[in-house]
Structures are given as structure tokens and as C-alpha cells.
C-alpha positions in Angstrom: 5.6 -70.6 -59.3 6.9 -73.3 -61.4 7.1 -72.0 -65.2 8.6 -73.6 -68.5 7.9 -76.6 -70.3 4.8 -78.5 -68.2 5.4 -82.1 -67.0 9.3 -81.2 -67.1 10.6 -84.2 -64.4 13.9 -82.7 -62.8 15.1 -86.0 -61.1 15.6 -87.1 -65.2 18.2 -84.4 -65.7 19.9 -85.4 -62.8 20.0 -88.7 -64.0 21.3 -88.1 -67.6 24.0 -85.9 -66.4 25.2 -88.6 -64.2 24.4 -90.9 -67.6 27.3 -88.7 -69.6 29.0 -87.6 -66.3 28.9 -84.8 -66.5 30.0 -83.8 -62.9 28.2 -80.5 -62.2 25.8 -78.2 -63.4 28.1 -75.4 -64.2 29.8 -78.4 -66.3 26.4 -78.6 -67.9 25.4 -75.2 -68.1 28.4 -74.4 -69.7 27.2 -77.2 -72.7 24.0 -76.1 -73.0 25.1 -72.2 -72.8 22.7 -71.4 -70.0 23.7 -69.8 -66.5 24.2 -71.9 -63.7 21.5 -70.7 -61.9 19.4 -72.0 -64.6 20.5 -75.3 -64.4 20.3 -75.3 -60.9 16.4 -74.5 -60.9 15.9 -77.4 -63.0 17.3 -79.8 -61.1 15.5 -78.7 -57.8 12.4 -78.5 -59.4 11.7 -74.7 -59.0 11.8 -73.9 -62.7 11.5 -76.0 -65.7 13.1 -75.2 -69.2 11.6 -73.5 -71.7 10.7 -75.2 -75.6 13.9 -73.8 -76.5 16.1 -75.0 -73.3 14.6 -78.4 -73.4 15.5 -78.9 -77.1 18.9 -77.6 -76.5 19.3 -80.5 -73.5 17.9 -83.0 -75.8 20.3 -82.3 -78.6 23.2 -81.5 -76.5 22.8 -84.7 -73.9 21.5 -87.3 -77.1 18.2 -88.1 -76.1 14.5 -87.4 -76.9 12.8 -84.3 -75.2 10.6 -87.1 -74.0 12.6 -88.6 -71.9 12.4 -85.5 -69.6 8.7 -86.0 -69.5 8.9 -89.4 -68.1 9.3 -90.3 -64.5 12.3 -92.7 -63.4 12.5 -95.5 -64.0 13.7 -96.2 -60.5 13.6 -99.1 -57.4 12.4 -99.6 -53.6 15.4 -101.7 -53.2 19.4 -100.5 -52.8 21.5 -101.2 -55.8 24.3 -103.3 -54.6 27.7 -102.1 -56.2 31.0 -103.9 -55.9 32.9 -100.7 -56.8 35.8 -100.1 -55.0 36.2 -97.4 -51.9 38.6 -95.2 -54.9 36.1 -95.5 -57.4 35.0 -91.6 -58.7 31.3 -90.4 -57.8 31.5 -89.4 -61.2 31.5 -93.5 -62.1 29.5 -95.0 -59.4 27.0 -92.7 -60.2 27.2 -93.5 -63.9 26.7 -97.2 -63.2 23.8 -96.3 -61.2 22.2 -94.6 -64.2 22.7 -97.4 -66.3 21.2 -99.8 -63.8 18.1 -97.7 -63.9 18.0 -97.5 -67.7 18.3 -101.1 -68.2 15.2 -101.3 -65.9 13.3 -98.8 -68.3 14.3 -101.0 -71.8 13.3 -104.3 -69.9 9.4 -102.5 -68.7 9.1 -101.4 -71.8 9.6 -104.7 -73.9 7.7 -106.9 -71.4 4.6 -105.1 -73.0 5.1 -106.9 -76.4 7.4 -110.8 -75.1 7.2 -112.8 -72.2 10.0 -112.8 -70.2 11.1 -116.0 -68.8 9.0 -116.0 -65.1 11.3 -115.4 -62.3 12.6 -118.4 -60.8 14.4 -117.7 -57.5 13.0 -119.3 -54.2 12.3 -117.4 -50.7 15.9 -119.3 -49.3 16.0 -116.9 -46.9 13.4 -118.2 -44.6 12.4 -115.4 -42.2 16.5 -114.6 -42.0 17.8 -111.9 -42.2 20.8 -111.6 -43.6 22.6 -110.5 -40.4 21.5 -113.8 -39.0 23.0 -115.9 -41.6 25.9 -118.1 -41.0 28.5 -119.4 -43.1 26.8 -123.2 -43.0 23.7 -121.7 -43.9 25.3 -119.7 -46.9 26.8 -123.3 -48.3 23.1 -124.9 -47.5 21.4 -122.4 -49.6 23.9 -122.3 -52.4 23.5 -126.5 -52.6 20.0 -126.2 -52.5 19.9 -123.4 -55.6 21.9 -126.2 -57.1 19.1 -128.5 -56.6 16.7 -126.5 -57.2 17.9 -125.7 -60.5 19.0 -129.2 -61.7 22.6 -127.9 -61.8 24.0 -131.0 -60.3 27.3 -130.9 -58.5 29.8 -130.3 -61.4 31.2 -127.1 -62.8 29.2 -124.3 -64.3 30.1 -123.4 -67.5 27.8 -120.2 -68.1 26.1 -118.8 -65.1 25.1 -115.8 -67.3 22.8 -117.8 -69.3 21.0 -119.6 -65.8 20.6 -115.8 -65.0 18.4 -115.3 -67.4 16.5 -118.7 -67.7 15.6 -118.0 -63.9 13.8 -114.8 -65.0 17.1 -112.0 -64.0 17.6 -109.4 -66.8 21.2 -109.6 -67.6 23.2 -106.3 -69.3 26.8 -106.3 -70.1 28.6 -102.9 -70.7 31.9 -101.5 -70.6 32.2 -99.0 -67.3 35.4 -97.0 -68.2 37.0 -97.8 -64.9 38.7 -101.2 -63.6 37.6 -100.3 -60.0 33.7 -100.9 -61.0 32.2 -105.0 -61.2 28.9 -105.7 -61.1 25.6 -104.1 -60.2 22.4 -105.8 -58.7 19.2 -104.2 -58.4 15.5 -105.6 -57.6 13.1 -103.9 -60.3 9.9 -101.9 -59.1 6.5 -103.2 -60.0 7.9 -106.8 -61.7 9.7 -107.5 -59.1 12.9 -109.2 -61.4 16.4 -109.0 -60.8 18.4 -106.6 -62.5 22.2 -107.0 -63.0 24.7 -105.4 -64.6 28.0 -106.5 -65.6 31.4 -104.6 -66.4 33.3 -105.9 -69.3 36.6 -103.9 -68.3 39.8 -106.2 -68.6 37.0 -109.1 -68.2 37.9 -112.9 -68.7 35.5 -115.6 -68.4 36.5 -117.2 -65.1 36.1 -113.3 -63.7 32.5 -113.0 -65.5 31.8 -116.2 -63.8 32.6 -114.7 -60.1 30.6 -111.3 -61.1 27.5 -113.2 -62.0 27.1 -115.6 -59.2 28.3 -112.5 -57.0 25.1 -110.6 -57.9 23.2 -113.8 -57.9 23.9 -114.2 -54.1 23.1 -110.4 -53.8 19.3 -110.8 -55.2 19.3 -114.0 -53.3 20.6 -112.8 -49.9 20.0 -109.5 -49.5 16.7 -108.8 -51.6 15.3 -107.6 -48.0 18.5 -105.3 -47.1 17.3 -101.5 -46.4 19.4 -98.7 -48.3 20.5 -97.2 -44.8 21.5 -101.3 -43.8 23.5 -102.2 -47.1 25.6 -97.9 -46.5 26.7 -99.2 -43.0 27.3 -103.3 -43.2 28.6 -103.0 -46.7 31.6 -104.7 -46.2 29.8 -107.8 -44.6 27.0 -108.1 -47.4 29.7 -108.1 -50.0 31.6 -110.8 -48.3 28.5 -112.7 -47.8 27.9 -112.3 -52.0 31.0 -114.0 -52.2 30.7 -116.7 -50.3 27.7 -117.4 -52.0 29.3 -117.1 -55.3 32.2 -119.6 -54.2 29.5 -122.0 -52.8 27.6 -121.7 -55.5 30.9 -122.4 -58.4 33.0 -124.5 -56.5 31.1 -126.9 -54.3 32.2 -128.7 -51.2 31.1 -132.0 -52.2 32.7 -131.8 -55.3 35.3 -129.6 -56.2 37.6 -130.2 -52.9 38.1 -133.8 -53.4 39.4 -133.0 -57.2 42.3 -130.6 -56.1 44.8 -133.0 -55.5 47.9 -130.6 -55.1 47.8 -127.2 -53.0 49.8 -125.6 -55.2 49.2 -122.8 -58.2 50.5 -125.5 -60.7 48.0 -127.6 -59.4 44.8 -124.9 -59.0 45.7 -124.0 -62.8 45.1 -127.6 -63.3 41.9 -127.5 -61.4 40.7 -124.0 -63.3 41.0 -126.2 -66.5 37.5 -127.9 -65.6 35.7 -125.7 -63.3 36.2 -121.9 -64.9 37.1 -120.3 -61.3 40.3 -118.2 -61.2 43.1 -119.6 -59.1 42.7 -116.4 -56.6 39.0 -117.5 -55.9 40.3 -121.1 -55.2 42.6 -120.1 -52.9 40.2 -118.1 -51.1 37.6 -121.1 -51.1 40.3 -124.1 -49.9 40.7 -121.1 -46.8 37.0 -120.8 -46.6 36.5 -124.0 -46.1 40.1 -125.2 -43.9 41.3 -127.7 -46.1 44.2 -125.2 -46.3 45.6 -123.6 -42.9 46.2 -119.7 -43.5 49.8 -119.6 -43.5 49.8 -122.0 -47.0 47.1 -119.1 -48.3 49.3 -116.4 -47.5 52.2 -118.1 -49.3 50.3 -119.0 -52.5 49.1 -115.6 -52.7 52.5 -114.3 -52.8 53.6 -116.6 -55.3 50.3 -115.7 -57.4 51.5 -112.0 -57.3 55.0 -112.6 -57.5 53.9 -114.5 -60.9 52.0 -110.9 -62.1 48.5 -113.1 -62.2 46.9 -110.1 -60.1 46.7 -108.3 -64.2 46.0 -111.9 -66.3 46.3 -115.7 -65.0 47.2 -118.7 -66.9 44.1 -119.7 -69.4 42.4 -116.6 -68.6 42.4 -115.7 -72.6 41.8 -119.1 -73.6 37.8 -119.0 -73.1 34.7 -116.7 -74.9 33.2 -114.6 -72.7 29.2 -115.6 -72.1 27.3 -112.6 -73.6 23.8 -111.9 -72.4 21.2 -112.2 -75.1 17.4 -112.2 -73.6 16.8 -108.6 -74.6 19.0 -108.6 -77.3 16.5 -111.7 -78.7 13.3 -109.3 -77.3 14.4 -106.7 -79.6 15.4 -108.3 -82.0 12.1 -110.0 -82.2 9.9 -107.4 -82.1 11.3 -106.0 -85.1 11.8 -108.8 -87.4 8.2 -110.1 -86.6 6.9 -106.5 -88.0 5.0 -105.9 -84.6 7.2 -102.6 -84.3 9.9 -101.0 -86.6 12.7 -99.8 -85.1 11.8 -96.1 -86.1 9.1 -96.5 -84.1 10.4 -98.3 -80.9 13.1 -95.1 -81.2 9.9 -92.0 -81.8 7.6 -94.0 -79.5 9.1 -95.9 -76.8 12.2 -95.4 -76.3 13.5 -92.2 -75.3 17.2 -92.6 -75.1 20.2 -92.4 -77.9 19.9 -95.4 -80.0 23.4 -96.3 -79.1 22.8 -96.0 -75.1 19.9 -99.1 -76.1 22.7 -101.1 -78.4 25.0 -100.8 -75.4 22.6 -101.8 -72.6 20.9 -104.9 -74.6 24.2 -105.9 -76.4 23.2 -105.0 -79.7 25.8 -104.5 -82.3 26.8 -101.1 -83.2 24.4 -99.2 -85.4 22.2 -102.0 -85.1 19.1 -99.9 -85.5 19.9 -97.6 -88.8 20.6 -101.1 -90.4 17.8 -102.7 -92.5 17.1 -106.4 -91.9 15.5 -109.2 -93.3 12.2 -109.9 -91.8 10.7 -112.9 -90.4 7.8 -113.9 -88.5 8.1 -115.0 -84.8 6.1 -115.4 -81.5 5.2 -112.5 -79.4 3.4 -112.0 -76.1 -0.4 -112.4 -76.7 -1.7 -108.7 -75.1 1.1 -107.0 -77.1 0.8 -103.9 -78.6 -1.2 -104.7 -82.4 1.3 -105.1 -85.3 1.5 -102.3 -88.1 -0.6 -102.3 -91.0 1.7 -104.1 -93.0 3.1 -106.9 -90.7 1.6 -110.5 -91.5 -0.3 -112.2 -88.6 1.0 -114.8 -87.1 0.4 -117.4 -83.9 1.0 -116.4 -80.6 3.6 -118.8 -78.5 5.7 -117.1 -74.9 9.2 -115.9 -75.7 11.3 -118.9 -76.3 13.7 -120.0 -73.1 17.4 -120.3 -73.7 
């Protein structure tokens, strides 16, 4: 018989250990000061904590004892990770948490601002994805183009089309080189998710990332978990294809590279953001190089040390996201919520795990702040006693 605190969810301890990975329970236990055994109950559900236990997690693993009493915040579809084969469980797993927690902070302020609706077109067409082509890749990156009103030059921010198509768009650092980006298909809303690593990161490299897990929700939105464990390899190279349709397109970008060389792809980067190692790879793609040439400019490229940094790569800003940043942002200052109340009613994580997730500045929510009155969604949540009223407009595109 199950005994301790009631409503005690064990899948969210598993979760927040992976959150400050924290490898195993004895890890944990040893924290907490608790036997193993203890901890191991939890987790399988046999036993919950007691009032005292459950503080001690909460304190100990920096979050509300409220957040154990909440289910996941999880998804039907896979999570597609372009970690590498080396990367540490104790990473991947880390990611995956954050994934879900970005999830949870975008449900929970879609009850008080309209999200931008989700913009992103069955391409697919009763494919699957182990039926798609290479052609048929490039016709559905062109057609997103289209679709979009994108035209056929470069893309300067692909970030900020993310999120006027509807995606939810968080940018943290992942503590490891050997993790990118992470794609994800929310439960319920049915939005994209992605999350992006800021490790080493350069624009023409958060350019790449973004389209990459822009082809993912595109092409592979229909992908089962067991599908995306065993044709990995394949759906990742599919992503970046996409990506390189999708940034560097046939119809335009070829006819501007007018010498095969790095000197001249630096030139080319100039204009159209895309690393010289991605240009190389696309002029293969498409044969207006033959494969020897590609295997010499890639020994040049590392023989020049641009596998660490290229030429320009420092030059450029790196695109943050800002749609929940804004959300947030806009709650408060409107004086629909405070922040001491988003943080003792809805949210149930460390204030600095939200800061990181909606790219917040540090300490962001013990500063005060002017306020101001904005537009917020109509069914939101009613304003505090002492917040003016104020007309009611959708969350502002960007």
C-alpha cells in the first residue's frame, strides 16, 4: 500500500534529477540524506515521501513541493535530438528535461496571451517520411518558401520565422559541445517545440540548428519513437537537407557562387549566413561540385582550423528568441499577474530554471519594474485588485 505525501507523482522526480543530473538515486539519496531504498520507492511509485522528505527534495533540488504534485508535462511524439553518439546519458537526458519544461512554461502562459496560431502546412501529403526523396525534400523546402513569402534570397533570422509561424522557440546553454538542438511536437496544442544550444554558437550555426528542427517538425511530425531509435541516422540526414534547401536555394544561391573555392564560399557566406562547411555539403548535394573537389576543400577547411571558428563567424549577433520572453514580460507589466504570484501559483520550478528557458535576464523576477498597460488574451485569468483595466487585442506578432 502506497503511503506518504498523497498525489506524490514519481515520474516528476525522475525528471528533476535528470533536470540537475543528478545520475542516480544513491547520488540523490545521498543529497537529501535518505537511504537508497527510499529513493528508489519513490521513483517506482511504491512509496511516496513523507511532509518532511518532500520538503527536503524541494529545498535540496530548487523547486516548489508542487511541482511533485503535478503530472508531466510530457508528449505523444519522439523528441528529435541531434546529440552526438558520445554525448553522456547524463546530458541527453538533461536536454530532454528541459524540452519538457519549456512545454510546461509555454501551457501555462497560453492561458493569459495568444500565441501566434501555428502556421506550418500538411507538406507531407500522405508520405511518409521513408518514402521521401531528395527532389521531393527541395519541393517542399521551395514551397515553405512560398508559403511563407520568404522569396528566394537569404534568410537572415530563421529564429524569428519560428516563432511567427506559431513554434515556441528556447535558447539555453547545454554544458556539452556534443548537444544541438531539440524538436518536440507539444501534447494537447499541438505546437512545435524547439530548443536550441548556445554552446560555442555563431550565427551562421544557429541558422543551421533552427531550420534543422524546422525540417524535423515538418518531416517527421508522423515518425513513431520505436521509427526515429532505429532510422535515426536517415531522419537526421533528411533534417539537413531540408535545412540546406530551405537556406541555400537551388534557384538562387548556386548561380551566385562563382569560385569553388573556400576564398570564394567565405565570399558567398558574406550574404547568405550559411557556414562554408554547409556550402560545401550543399554544392555536393546538389553535383555542381564532383566529390573529389569536396573532399579537397574539406581538407583545406580543416587544415585552416575552421572545424573550431570560420572566417566572419564572430562578426554577426546571434538571433535570440523573444515570444515568451514578451509573454512574460507582459503579463507582469500589464498587472494581470505579479511575478510573486506567477512563482507561488503557477509556476513550480526555480525562478532561474524559467529566466533560462524563456531568455529572461538573470534575476529578472526579484527585480521591480515599471508598469505599463498592454494587451492580453480575452479568457485570461482576471487581473488583481489593483491592476487598471484595459482593452483586449491578441499578443502582438513579431
Amino acid at each position: 500500500m502506497r503511503v506518504g505525501t498523497p498525489g506524490f507523482m514519481p515520474e516528476r522526480l525522475a525528471e528533476l534529477r535528470a533536470a540537475r543530473r543528478i545520475l542516480s538515486m544513491k547520488e540523490l539519496a545521498r543529497i537529501i540524506g535518505v537511504s537508497p531504498s527510499a529513493v528508489s520507492r519513490w521513483e517506482n511509485g511504491t512509496h511516496a515521501p513523507d511532509a518532511d522528505a518532500l520538503t527536503a527534495l524541494s529545498r535540496e533540488l530548487r523547486v516548489r513541493r508542487e511541482y511533485f504534485l503535478r503530472p508531466v508535462h510530457g508528449s505523444d511524439h519522439p523528441m528529435f535530438s541531434r546529440s552526438l553518439s558520445s554525448a553522456l546519458k547524463r546530458d541527453t537526458s538533461y536536454q530532454d528535461t528541459q524540452m519538457q519544461w519549456l512545454q510546461e512554461i509555454s501551457s501555462i502562459l497560453q492561458h493569459y496571451v495568444d500565441f501566434p496560431a501555428v502556421d506550418i502546412p500538411d507538406m507531407m501529403k500522405g508520405l511518409t517520411y521513408r518514402q521521401l526523396r531528395d527532389e521531393d525534400i527541395e519541393g517542399i523546402a521551395q514551397d515553405l518558401r512560398g508559403h511563407w513569402r520568404l522569396g528566394q534570397g537569404p534568410i537572415t533570422d530563421v529564429v524569428a520565422i519560428l516563432e511567427r509561424i506559431g513554434c515556441v522557440v528556447g535558447s539555453i546553454e547545454m554544458g556539452t559541445s556534443k548537444l544541438d538542438g531539440l524538436c518536440s511536437w507539444s501534447r494537447g496544442d499541438e505546437r512545435p517545440h524547439i530548443l536550441l544550444a548556445t554552446d560555442k554558437m555563431s550565427l551562421p550555426r544557429r541558422q543551421m540548428d533552427a531550420a534543422h528542427e524546422l525540417g524535423h517538425a515538418i518531416l517527421h511530425k508522423g515518425v513513431s519513437h520505436e521509427e526515429l531509435k532505429s532510422d535515426l541516422k536517415e531522419i537526421e540526414r533528411q533534417a539537413f537537407r531540408f535545412a540546406s534547401a530551405f537556406l541555400l536555394p537551388e534557384t538562387t544561391y548556386v548561380h551566385e557562387v562563382q569560385h569553388y573555392s573556400l576564398a570564394g564560399l567565405v565570399s558567398v557566406k558574406e550574404r547568405w549566413r550559411v557556414s562554408v562547411k554547409a556550402q560545401i555539403r550543399r554544392l555536393l548535394d546538389l553535383d555542381v561540385i564532383p566529390e573529389h573537389h569536396g573532399t579537397q576543400l574539406y581538407k583545406s577547411y580543416s587544415a585552416n582550423g575552421w572545424n573550431k571558428v570560420e572566417p566572419l563567424d564572430r562578426d554577426w549577433p546571434v538571433p535570440e528568441p523573444s515570444m515568451l520572453r514578451n509573454a512574460i514580460s507582459l503579463i507582469v507589466e500589464s498587472g494581470t499577474r505579479t511575478k510573486e504570484d506567477l512563482l507561488s501559483v503557477e509556476f513550480t520550478m526555480h525562478p532561474s530554471d524559467i529566466e533560462n528557458l524563456a531568455g529572461l535576464p538573470n534575476g529578472w523576477f526579484t527585480r521591480e519594474g515599471s508598469i505599463v498597460q498592454l494587451s492580453l488574451k480575452s479568457d485570461s485569468a482576471k487581473p488583481l485588485a489593483t491592476a487598471p483595466a484595459g482593452e483586449v487585442v491578441p499578443f502582438t506578432r513579431r
